[in-house]
TIDRENGU-919511 format. One record per atom (N, C-alpha, C): atom name; z, y negated, x negated. Coordinates in nm, 4 decimals. Layout:
BEGIN
+------+----------+----------+----------+
| atom |       pz |       py |       px |
+------+----------+----------+----------+
|   CA |        Z |        Y |        X |
...
+------+----------+----------+----------+
// end
This chain:
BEGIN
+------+----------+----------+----------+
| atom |       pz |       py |       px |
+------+----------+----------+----------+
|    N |  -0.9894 |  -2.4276 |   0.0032 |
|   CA |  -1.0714 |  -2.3617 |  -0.0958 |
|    C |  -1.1532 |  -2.2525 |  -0.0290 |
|    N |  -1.2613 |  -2.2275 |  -0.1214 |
|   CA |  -1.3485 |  -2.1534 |  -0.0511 |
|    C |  -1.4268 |  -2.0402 |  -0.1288 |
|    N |  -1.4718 |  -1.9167 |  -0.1141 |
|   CA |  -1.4563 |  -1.8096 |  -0.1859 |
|    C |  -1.5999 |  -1.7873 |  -0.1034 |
|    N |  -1.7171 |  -1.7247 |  -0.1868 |
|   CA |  -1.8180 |  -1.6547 |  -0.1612 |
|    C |  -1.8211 |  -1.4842 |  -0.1629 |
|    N |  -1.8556 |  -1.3935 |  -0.0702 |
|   CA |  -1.8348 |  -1.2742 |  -0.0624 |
|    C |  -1.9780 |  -1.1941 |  -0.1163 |
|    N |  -1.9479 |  -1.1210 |  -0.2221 |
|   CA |  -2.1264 |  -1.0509 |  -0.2781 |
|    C |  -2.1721 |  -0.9674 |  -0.1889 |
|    N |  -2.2896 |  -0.9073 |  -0.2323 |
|   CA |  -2.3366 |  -0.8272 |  -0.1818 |
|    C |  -2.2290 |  -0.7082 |  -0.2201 |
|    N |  -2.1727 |  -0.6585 |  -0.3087 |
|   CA |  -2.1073 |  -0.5693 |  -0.3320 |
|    C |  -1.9796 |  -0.5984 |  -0.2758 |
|    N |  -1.9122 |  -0.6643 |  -0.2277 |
|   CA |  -1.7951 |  -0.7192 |  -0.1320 |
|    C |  -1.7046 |  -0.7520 |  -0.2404 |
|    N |  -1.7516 |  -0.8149 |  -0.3374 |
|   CA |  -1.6710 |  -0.8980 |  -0.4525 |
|    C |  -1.6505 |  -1.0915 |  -0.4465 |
|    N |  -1.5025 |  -1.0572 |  -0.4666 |
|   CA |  -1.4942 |  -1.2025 |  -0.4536 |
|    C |  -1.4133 |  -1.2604 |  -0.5560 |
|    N |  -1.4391 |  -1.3923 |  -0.5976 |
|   CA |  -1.4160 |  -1.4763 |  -0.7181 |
|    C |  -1.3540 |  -1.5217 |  -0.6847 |
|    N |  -1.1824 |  -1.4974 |  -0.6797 |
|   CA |  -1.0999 |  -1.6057 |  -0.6984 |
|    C |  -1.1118 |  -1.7799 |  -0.7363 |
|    N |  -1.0921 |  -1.8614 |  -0.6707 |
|   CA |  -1.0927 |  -1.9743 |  -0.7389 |
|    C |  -0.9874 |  -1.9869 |  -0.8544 |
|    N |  -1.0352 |  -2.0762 |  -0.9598 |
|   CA |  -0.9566 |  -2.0940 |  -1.0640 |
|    C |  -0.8450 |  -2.1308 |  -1.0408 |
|    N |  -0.8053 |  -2.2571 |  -0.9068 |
|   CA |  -0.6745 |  -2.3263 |  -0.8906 |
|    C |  -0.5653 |  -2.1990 |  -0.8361 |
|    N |  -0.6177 |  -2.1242 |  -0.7984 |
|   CA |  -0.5624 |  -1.9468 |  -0.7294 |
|    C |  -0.5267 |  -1.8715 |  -0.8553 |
|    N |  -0.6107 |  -1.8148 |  -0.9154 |
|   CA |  -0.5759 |  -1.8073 |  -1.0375 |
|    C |  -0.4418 |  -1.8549 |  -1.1548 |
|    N |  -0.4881 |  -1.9824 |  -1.1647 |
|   CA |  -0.3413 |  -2.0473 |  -1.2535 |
|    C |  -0.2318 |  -2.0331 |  -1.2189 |
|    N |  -0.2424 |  -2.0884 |  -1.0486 |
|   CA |  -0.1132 |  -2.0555 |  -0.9877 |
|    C |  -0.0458 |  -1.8941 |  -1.0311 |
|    N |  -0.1462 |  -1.7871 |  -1.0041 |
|   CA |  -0.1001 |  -1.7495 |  -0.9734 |
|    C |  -0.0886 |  -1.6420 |  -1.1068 |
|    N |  -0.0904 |  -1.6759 |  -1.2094 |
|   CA |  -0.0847 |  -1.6681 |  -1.3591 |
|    C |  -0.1832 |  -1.5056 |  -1.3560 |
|    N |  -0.3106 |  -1.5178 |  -1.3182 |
|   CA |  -0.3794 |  -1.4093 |  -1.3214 |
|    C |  -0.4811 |  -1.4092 |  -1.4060 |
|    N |  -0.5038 |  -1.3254 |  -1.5122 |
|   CA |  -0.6642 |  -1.3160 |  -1.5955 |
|    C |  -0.6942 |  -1.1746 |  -1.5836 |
|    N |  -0.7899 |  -1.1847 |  -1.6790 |
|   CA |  -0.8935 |  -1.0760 |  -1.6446 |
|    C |  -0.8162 |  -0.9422 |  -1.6542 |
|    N |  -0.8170 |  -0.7887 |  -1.5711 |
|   CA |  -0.7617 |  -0.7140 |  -1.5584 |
|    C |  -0.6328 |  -0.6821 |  -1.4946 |
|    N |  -0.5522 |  -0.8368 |  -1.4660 |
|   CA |  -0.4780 |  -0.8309 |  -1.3189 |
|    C |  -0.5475 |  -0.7529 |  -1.2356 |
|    N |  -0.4223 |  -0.6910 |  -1.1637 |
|   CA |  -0.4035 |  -0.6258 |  -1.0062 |
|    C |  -0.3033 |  -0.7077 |  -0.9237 |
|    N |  -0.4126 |  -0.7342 |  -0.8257 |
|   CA |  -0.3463 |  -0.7884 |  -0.7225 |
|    C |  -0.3358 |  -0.6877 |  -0.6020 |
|    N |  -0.2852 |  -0.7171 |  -0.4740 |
|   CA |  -0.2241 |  -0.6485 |  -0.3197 |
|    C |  -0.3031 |  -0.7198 |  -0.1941 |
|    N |  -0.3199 |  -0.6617 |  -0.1285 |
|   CA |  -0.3445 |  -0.7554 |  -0.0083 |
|    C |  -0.3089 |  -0.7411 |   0.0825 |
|    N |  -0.2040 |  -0.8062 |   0.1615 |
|   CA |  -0.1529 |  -0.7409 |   0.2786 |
|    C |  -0.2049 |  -0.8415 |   0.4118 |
|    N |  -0.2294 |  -0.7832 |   0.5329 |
|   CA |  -0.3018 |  -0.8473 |   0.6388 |
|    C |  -0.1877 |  -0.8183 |   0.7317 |
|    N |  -0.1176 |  -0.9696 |   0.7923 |
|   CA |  -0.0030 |  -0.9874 |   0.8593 |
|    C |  -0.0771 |  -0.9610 |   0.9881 |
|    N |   0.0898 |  -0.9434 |   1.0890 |
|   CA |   0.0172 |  -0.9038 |   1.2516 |
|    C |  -0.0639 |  -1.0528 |   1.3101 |
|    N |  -0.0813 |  -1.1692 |   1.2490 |
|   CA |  -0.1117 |  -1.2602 |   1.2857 |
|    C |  -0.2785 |  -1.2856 |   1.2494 |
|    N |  -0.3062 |  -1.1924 |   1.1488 |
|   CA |  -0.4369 |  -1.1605 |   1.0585 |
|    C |  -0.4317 |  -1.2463 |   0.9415 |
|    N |  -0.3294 |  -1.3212 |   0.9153 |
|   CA |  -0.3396 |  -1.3679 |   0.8031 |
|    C |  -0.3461 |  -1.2682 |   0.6507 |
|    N |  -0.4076 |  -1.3201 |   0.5827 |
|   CA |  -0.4152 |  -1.2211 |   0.4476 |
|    C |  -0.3351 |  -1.2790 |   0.3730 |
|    N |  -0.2448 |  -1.1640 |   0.3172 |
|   CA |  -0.1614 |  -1.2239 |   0.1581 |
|    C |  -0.2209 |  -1.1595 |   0.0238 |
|    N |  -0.2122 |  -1.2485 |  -0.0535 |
|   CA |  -0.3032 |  -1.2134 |  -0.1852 |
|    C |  -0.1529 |  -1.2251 |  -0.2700 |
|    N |  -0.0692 |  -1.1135 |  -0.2922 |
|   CA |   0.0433 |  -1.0637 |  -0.3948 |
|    C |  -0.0402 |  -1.0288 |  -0.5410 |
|    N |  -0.0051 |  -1.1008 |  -0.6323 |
|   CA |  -0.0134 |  -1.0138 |  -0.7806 |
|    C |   0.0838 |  -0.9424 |  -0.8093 |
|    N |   0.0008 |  -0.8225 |  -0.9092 |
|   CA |   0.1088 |  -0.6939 |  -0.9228 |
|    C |   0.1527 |  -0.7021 |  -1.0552 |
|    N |   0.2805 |  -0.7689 |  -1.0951 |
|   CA |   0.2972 |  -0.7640 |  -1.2068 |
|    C |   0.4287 |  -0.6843 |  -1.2838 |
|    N |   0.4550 |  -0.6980 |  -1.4145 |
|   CA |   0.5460 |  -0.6310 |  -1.4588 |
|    C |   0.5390 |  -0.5105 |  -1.5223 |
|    N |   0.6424 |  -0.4285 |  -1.5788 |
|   CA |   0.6169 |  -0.3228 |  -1.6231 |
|    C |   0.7182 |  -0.2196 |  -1.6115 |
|    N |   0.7363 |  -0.0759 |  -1.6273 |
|   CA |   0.8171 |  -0.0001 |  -1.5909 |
|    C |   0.9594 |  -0.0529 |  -1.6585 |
|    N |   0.9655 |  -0.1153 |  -1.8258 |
|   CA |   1.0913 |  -0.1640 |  -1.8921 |
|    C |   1.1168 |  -0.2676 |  -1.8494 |
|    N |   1.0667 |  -0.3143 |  -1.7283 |
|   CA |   1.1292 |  -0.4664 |  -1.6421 |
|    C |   1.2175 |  -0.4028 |  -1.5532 |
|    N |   1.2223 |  -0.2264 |  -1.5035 |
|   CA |   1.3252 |  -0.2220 |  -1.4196 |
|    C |   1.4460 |  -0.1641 |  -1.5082 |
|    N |   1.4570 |  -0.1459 |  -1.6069 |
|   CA |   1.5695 |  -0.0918 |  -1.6758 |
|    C |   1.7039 |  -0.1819 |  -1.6598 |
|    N |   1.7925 |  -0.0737 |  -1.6018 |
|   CA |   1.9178 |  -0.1864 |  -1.5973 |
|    C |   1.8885 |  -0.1919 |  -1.4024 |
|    N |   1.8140 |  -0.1544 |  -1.3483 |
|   CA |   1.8087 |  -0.1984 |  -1.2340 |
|    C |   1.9311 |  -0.1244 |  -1.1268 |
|    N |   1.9648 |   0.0134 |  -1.1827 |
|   CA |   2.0283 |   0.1003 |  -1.0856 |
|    C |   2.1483 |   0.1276 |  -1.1597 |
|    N |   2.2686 |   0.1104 |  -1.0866 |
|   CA |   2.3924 |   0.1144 |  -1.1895 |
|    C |   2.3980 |   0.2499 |  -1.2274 |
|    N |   2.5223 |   0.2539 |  -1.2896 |
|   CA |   2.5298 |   0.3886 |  -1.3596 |
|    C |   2.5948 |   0.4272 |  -1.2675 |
|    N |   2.5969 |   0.5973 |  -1.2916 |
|   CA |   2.6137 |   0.7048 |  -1.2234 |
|    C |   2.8506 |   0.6976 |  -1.2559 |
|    N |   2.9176 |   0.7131 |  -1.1677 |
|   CA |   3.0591 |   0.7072 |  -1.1800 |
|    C |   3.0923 |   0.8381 |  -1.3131 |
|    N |   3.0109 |   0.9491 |  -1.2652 |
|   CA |   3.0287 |   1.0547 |  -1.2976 |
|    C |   2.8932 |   1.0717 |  -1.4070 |
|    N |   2.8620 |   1.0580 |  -1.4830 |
|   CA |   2.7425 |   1.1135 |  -1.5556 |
|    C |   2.6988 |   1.2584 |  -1.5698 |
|    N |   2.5611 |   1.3293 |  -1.5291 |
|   CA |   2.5579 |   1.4243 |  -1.5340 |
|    C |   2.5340 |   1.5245 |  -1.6418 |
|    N |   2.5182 |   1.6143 |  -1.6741 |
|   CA |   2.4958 |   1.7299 |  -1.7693 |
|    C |   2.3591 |   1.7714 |  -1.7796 |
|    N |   2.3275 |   1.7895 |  -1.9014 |
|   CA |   2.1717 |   1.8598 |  -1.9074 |
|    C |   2.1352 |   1.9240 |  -1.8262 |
|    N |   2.2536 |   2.0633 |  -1.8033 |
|   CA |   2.2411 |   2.1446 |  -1.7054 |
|    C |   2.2178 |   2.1125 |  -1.5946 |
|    N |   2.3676 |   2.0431 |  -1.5381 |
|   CA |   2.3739 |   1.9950 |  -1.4130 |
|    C |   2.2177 |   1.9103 |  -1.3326 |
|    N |   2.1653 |   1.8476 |  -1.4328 |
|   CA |   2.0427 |   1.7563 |  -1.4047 |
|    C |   1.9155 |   1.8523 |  -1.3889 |
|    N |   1.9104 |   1.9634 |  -1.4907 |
|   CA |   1.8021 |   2.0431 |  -1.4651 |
|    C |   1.8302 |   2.1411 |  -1.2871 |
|    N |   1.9862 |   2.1504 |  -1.3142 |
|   CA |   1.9933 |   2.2403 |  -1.1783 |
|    C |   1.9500 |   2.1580 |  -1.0528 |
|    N |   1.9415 |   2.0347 |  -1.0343 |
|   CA |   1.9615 |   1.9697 |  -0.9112 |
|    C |   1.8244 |   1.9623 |  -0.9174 |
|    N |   1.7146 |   1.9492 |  -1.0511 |
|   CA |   1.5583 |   1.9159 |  -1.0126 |
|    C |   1.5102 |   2.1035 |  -1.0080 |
|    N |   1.5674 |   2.1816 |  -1.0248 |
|   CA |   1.4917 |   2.3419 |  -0.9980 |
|    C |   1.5061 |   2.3365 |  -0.8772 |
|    N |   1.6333 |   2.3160 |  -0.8036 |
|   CA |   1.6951 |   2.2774 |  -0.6685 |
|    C |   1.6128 |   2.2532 |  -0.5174 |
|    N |   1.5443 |   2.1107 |  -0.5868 |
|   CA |   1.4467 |   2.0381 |  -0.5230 |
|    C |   1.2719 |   2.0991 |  -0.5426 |
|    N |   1.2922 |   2.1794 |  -0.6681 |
|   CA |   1.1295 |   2.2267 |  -0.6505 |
|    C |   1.1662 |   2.3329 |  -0.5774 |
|    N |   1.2598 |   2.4570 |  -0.5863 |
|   CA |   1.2324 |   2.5581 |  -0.5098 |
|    C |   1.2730 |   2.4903 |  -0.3399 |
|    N |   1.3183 |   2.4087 |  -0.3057 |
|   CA |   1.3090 |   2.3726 |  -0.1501 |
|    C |   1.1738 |   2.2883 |  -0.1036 |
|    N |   1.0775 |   2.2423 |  -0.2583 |
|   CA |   0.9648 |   2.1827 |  -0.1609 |
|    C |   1.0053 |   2.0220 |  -0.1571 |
|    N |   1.0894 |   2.0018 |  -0.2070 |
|   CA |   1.1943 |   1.8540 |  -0.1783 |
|    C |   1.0300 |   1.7839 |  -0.2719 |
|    N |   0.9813 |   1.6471 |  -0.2152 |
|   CA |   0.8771 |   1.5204 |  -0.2522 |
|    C |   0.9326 |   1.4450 |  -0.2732 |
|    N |   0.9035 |   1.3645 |  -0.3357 |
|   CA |   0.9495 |   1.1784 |  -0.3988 |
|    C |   0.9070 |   1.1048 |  -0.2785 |
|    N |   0.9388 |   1.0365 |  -0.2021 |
|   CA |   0.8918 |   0.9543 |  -0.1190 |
|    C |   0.8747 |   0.8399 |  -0.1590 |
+------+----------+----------+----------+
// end
């Protein structure tokens, strides 16, 4: 298959790319360029209530408190989300 590149560096998926790859209008897709130069075309799908349930529970559950103390904790040290 074969894909034309615009003047604006836009490119039209082919349709058979597409179906496969259950994408319509307003999909986000990824592109990752392997050490070989191959390109991968990943769709980004899902939603934040697809990870619920993902991380077990805590043995110990924490406290309002306890939870606010550990995030004041991390702002006064500067601590980032990586």
């Amino acid at each position: 298959m074969e894909a034309t590149i615009t003047s604006k560096g836009q490119v039209t998926l082919p349709k058979p790319i597409r179906d496969r790859l259950d994408l319509k209008a307003g999909d986000r897709i990824a592109f990752v360029m392997e050490e070989d130069g191959t390109l991968r075309v990943t769709p980004i799908t899902g939603s934040v209530m697809a990870l619920a349930g993902m991380l077990p529970r805590p043995a110990t559950p924490l406290s309002q408190d306890e939870m606010d103390e550990v995030i004041a904790g991390a702002a006064v040290r500067g601590d980032r989300p990586r």
